[in-house]
C-alpha positions as CSV (number, residue, x, y, z in Angstrom):
1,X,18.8,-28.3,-11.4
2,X,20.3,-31.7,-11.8
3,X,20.7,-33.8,-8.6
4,X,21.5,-36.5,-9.9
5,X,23.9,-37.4,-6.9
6,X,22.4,-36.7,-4.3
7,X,19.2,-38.6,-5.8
8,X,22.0,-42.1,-5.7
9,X,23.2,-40.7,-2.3
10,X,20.0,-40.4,-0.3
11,X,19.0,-43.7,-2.2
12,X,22.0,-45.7,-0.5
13,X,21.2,-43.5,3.1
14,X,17.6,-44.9,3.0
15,X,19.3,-48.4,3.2
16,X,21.7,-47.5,6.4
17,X,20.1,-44.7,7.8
18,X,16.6,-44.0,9.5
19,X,14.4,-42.2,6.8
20,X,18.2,-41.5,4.9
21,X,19.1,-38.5,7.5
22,X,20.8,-38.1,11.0
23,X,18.5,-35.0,11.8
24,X,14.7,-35.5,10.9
25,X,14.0,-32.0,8.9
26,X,16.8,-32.6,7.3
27,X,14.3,-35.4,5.1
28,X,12.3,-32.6,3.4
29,X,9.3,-34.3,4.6
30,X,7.6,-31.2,5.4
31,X,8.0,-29.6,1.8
32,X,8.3,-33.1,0.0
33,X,10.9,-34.0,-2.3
34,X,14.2,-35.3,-1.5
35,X,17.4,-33.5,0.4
36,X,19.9,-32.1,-1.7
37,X,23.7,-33.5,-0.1
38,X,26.3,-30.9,0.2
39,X,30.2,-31.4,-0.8
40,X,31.5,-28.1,0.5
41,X,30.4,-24.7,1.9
42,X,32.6,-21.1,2.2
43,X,31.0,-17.7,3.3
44,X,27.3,-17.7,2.7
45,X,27.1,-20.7,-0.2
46,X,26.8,-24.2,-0.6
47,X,27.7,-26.4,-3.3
48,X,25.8,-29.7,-3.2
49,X,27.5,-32.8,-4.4
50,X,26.6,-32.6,-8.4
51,X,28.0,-28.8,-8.5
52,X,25.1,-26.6,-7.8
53,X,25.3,-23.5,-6.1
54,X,22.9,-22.3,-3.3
55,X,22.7,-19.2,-1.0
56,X,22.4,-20.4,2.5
57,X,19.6,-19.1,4.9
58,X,19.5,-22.7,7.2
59,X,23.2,-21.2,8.4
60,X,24.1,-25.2,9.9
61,X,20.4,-24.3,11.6
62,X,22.4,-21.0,13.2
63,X,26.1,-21.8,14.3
64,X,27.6,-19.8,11.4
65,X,27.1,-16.9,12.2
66,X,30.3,-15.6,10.2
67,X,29.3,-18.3,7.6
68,X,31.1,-20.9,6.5
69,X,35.1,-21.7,6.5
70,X,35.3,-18.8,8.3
71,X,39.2,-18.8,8.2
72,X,39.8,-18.2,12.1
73,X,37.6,-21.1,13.1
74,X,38.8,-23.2,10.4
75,X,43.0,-22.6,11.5
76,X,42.0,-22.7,15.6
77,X,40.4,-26.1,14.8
78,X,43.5,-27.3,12.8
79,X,45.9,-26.0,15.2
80,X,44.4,-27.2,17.9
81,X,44.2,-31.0,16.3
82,X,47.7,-30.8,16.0
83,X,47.9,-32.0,19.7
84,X,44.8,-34.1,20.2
85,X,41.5,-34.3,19.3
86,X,40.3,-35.2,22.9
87,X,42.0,-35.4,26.1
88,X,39.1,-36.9,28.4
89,X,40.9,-34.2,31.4
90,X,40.6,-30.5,31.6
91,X,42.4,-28.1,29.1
92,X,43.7,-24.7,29.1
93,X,40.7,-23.9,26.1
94,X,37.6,-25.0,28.4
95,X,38.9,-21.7,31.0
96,X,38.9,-19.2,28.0
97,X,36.0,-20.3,26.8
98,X,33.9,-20.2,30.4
99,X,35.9,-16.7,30.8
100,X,34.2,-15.4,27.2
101,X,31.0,-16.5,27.9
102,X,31.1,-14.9,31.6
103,X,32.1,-11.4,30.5
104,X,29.4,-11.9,27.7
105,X,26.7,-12.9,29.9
106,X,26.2,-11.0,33.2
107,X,23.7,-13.9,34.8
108,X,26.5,-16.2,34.5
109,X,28.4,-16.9,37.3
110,X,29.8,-20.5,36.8
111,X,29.5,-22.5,33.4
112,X,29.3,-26.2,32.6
113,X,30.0,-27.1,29.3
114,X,28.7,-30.3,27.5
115,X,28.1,-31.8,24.1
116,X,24.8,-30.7,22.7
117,X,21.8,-28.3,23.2
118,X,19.6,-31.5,24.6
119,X,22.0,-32.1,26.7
120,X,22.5,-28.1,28.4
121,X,19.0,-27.9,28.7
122,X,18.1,-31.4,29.7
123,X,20.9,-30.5,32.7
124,X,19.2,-27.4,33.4
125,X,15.9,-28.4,34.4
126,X,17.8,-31.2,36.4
127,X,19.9,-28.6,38.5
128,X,16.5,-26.1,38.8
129,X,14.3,-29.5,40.5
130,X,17.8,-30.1,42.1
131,X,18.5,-26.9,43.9
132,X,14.8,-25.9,44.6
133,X,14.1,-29.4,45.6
134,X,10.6,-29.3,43.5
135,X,9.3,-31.9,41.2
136,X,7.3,-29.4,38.0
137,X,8.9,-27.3,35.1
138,X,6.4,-25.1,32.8
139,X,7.1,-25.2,28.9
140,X,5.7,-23.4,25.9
141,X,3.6,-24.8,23.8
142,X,6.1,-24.5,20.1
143,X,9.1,-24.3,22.2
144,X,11.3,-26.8,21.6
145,X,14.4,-27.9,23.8
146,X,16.1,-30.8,22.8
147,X,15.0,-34.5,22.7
148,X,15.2,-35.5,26.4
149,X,12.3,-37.1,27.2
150,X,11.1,-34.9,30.1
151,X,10.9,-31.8,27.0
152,X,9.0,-34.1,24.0
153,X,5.7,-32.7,25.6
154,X,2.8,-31.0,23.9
155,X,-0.2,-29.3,25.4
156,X,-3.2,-31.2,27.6
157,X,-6.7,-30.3,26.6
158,X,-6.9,-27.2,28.7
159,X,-4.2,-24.9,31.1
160,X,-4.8,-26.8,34.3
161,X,-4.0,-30.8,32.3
162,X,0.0,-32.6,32.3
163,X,1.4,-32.4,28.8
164,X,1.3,-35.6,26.8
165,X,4.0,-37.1,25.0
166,X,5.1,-36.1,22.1
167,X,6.7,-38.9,20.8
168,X,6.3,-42.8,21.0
169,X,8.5,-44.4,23.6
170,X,8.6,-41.9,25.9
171,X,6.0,-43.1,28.8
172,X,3.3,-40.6,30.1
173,X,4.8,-41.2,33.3
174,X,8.0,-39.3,32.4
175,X,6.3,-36.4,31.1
176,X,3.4,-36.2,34.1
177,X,6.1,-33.5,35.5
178,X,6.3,-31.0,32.7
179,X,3.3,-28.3,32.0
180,X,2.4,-26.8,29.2
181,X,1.4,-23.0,28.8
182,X,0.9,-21.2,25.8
183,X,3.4,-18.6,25.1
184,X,2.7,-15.0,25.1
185,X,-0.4,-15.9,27.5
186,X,0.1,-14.2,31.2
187,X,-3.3,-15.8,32.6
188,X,-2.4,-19.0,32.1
189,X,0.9,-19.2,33.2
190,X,-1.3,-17.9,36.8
191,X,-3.4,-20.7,36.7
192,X,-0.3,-23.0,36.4
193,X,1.2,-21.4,39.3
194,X,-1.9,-21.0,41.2
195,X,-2.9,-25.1,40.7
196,X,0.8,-26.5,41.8
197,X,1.7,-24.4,44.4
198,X,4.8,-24.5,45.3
199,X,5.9,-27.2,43.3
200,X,6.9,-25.8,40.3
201,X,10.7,-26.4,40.2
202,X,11.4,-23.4,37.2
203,X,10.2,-22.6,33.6
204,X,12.1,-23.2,30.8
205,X,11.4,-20.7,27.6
206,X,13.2,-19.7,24.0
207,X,13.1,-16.1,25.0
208,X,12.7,-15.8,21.0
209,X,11.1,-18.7,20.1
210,X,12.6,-20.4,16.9
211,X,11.5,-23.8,16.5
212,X,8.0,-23.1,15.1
213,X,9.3,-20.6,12.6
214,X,10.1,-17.8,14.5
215,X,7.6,-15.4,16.7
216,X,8.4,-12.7,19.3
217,X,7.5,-12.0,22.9
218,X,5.2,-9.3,23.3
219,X,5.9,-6.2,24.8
220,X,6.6,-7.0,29.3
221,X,6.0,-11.1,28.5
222,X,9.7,-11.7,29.5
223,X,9.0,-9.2,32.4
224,X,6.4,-11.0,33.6
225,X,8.1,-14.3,33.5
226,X,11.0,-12.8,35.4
227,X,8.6,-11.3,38.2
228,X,6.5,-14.4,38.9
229,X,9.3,-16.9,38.9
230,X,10.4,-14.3,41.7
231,X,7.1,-13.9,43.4
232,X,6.8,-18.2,43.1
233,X,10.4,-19.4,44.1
234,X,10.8,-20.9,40.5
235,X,13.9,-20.1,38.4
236,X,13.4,-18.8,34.9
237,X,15.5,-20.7,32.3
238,X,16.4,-19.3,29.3
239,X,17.0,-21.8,26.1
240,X,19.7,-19.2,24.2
241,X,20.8,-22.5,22.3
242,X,19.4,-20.4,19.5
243,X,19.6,-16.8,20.1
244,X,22.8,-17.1,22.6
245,X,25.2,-14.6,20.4
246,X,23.5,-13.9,17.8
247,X,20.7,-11.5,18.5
248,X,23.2,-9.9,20.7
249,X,26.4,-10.6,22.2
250,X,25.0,-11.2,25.6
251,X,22.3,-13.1,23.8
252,X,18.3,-12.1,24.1
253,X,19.1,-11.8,27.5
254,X,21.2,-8.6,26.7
255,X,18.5,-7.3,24.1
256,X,15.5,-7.5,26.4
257,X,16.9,-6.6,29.6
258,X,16.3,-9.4,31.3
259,X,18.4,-11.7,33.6
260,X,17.6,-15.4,33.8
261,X,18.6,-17.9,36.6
262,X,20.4,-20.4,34.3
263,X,20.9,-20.1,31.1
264,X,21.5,-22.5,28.0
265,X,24.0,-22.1,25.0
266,X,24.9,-24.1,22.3
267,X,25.2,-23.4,18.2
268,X,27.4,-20.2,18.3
269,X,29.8,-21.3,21.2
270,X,31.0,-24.3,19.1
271,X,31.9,-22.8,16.3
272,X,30.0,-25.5,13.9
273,X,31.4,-28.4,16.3
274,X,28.9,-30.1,18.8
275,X,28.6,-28.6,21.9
276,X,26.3,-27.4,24.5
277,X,26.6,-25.5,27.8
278,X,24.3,-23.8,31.0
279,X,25.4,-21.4,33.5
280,X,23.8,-19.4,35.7
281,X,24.3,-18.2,39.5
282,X,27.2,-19.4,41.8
283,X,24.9,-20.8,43.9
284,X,22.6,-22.8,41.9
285,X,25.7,-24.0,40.0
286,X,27.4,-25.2,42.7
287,X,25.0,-27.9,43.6
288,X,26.4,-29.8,40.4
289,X,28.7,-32.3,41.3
290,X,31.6,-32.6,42.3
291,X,30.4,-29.7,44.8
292,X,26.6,-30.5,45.2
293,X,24.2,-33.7,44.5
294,X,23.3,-32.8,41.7
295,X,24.6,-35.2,38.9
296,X,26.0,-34.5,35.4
297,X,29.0,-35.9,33.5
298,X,30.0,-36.3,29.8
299,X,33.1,-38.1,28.2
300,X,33.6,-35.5,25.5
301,X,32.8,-32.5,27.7
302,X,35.1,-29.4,26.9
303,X,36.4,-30.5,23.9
304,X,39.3,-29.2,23.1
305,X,38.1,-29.1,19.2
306,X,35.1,-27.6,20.1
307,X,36.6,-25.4,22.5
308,X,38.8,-24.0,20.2
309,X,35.9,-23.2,17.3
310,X,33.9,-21.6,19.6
311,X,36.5,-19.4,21.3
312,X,37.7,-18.3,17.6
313,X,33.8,-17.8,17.2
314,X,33.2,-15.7,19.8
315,X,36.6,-13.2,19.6
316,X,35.4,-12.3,16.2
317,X,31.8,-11.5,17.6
318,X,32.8,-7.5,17.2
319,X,30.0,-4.5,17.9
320,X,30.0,-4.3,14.2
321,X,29.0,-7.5,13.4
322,X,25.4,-7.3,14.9
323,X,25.0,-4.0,12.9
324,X,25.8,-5.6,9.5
325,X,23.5,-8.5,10.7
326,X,20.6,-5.9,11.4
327,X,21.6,-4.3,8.1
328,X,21.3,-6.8,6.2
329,X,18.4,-8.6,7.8
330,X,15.8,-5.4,7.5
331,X,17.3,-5.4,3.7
332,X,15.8,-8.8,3.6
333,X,12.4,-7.9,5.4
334,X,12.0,-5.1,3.2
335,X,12.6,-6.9,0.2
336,X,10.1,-10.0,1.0
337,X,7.5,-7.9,2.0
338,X,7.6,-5.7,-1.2
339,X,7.8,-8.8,-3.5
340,X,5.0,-10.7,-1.5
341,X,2.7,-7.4,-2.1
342,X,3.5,-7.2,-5.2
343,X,1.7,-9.9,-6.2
344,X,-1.1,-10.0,-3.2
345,X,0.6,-13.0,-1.3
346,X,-0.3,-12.7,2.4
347,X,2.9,-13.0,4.3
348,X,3.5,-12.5,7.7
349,X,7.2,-12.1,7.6
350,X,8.9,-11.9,11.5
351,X,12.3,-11.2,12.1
352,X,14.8,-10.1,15.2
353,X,18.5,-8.9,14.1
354,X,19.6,-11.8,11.9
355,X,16.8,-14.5,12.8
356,X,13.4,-14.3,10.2
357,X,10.7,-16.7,9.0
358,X,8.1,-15.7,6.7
359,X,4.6,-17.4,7.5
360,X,2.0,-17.9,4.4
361,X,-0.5,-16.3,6.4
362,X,-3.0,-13.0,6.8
363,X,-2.3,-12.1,10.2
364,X,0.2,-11.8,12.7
365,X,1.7,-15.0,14.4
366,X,2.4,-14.9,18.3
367,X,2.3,-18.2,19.7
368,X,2.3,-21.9,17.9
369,X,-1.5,-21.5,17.2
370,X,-1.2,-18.8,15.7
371,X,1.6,-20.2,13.5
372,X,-0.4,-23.9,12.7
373,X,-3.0,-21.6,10.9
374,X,-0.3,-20.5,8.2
375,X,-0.7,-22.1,4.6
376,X,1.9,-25.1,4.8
377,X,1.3,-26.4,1.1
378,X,2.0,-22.4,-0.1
379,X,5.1,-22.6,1.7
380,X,6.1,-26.2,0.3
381,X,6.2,-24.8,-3.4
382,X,7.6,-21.4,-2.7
383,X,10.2,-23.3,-0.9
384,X,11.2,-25.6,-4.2
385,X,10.8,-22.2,-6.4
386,X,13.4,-20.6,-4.5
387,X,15.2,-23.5,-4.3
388,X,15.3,-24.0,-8.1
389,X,17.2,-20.6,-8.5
390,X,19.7,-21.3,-5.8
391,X,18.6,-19.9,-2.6
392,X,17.9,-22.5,0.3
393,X,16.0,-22.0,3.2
394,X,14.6,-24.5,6.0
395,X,12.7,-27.2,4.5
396,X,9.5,-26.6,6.8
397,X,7.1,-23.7,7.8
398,X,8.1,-24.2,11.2
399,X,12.2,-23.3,11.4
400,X,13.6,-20.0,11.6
401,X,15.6,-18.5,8.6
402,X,19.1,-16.9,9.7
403,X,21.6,-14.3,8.2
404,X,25.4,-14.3,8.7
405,X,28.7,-11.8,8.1
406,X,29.2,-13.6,4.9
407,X,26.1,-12.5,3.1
408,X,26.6,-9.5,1.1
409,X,24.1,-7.2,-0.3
410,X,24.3,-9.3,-3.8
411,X,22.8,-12.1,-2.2
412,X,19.5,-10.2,-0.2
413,X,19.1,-8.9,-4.0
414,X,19.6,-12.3,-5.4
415,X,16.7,-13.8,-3.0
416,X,14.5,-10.9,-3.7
417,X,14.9,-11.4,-7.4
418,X,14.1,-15.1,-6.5
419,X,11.2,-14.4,-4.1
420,X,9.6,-11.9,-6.9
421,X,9.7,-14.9,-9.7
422,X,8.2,-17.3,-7.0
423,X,5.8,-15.2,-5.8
424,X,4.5,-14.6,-9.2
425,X,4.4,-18.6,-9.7
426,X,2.4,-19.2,-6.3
């Protein structure tokens, strides 16, 4: 393929912009080479700025769901700018929108909507310490939540250690708060427990973790974190930033059973616009200000733009939606796995409803360990072979793959017919 343009693009980005990009995967660093830019997108397809054509798996890293353009979204978003794109006081739209989400999500009682994923879940953990007046949240080791600085925390040297920062400029101080488990491992969320009695605040978990490719709890995990948050006085947080409406309308939540204390949204609910939200009990909500001392705020809160996208979003978020998603998502499962035994390629390929990723790798993944041991440089050429015939997945081992209502059958065929010829190269 000839990228020219984007070649001069992301030459002229390196001059204004950190590393050329706004989002740091969005570099290619972890497959090498340089990003393709895109000029326009409609239903499942992407046409980068020097005319080529690409079958889209990154899905805007999961908003669209009904793919891209999708009209609805498209005209509420128009309509809506007719009379403002921001108002900086409430709106009619921010009501329907906490009204959808409520009827969707039983553990809601009161929502907060805000601008970003960070931002929901940064909120959340301040409203858990907040309302149980404890200072210590427990993490997952591969979990991500955002960028606040309190989250940028990976593992000490054993169960019983703080997390360290993750990232320069963030002191150890800020982080000495935050504990680090690994996931799908009951014992050692015990020993967190047992060694800070009562003063662990909540735990904060992607109940379908998708930030280190994609790997599922194992059968009673999220039972288990339910009971002993009960059993401890913590409140279980659930990051659905991800998997809020799409593995389900009522999220993972709704799949597994399980009801959270506060939960966190964001992707789905805007429609492709930025936004964020987290809701949860009446109770624990209402120690947010204006009501409670708990503090949060934000300028561009309730959008009526992204209010408006994520309303028109959600109404089109039918029962049959989520059975062409699973449809078409075991078509895809079935289809890699044949191809990648076709040619003796061991792949450990996970997926839930329309979320998947497809580890280089001889054994099952369960956890972020697990998933570190997969074959990264494998992945980095099978992901410019697929690439080269048009189909575009996450440019890293460690992102989740996603399906929406705008792939067809023709394009799971297309990416098997692509995975076959890369397979064969690898």
């Amino acid at each position: 393929m000839n990228r020219t343009i984007s070649e001069q693009l992301f030459a002229s980005a390196l001059k204004s912009i950190p590393g050329g990009v706004n989002s740091p995967v969005r570099a290619f660093r972890g497959v090498g080479g340089q990003p393709f830019f895109v000029e326009k997108a409609a239903g499942s397809h992407l046409t980068d700025v020097d005319g080529n054509d690409y079958i889209d798996y990154v899905c805007t890293w999961g908003p669209a769901i009904h793919g891209h353009a999708f009209s609805p979204i498209i005209k509420a978003v128009q309509n809506t700018a007719e009379n403002g794109t921001s108002f900086g006081i409430p709106n009619r739209l921010e009501v329907r929108m906490a009204e959808l989400v409520k009827e969707a999500v039983p553990s809601i009682g009161k929502i907060r909507f805000c601008n970003s994923g960070t931002e929901a879940t940064m909120s959340a953990i301040r409203l858990a310490r907040g309302f149980t007046g404890r200072n210590k949240i427990i993490k997952f080791d591969g979990c991500y939540h955002g960028h606040a600085d309190s989250l940028l925390v990976k593992a000490g040297s054993g169960a019983l250690t703080f997390g360290h920062p993750d990232s320069a400029g963030v002191p150890a101080s800020f982080t000495q708060h935050t504990l680090v488990a690994p996931f799908n491992d009951p014992q050692a969320l015990r020993e967190l427990f047992a060694a800070n009695k009562n003063d662990i605040a909540g735990i904060i978990v992607e109940p379908v973790p998708g930030n280190a490719g994609l790997y599922l709890p194992e059968s009673g995990y999220l039972e288990f974190l339910r009971t002993v948050c009960s059993e401890e006085g913590a409140l279980l947080i659930f990051d659905e930033v991800m998997t809020g409406f799409r593995l389900a309308r009522g999220g993972a939540q709704e799949l597994f059973g399980i009801r959270p204390d506060i939960s966190c949204f964001g992707k789905i609910i805007g429609g492709g616009l930025p936004v964020g939200a987290f809701g949860g009990r009446n109770e624990i909500m209402d120690k947010l200000a204006p009501l409670g001392p708990v503090y949060q705020a934000g300028t561009l809160s309730g959008n009526p733009l992204a209010m408006a996208a994520g309303i028109a979003a959600l109404e089109n978020l039918t029962p049959e939606v989520y059975k062409t998603l699973e449809v078409l998502g075991a078509s895809l499962e079935s289809g890699m796995k044949t191809a990648a035994a076709r040619y003796n390629i061991p792949v450990q390929f996970n997926r839930i409803g329309s979320m998947f990723c497809g580890y280089f790798i001889d054994r099952s993944v369960k956890n972020l360990g697990e998933a570190m041991g997969s074959d990264r440089i494998k992945f980095a050429k099978y992901f410019h072979l697929m690439l080269e015939q048009g189909i575009y997945f996450a440019p890293s081992q460690f992102e989740a793959g996603f399906i929406s209502t705008a792939h067809t059958e023709q394009d799971i065929e297309k990416t098997i017919e692509a995975a076959n010829n890369s397979f064969a190269k690898l």
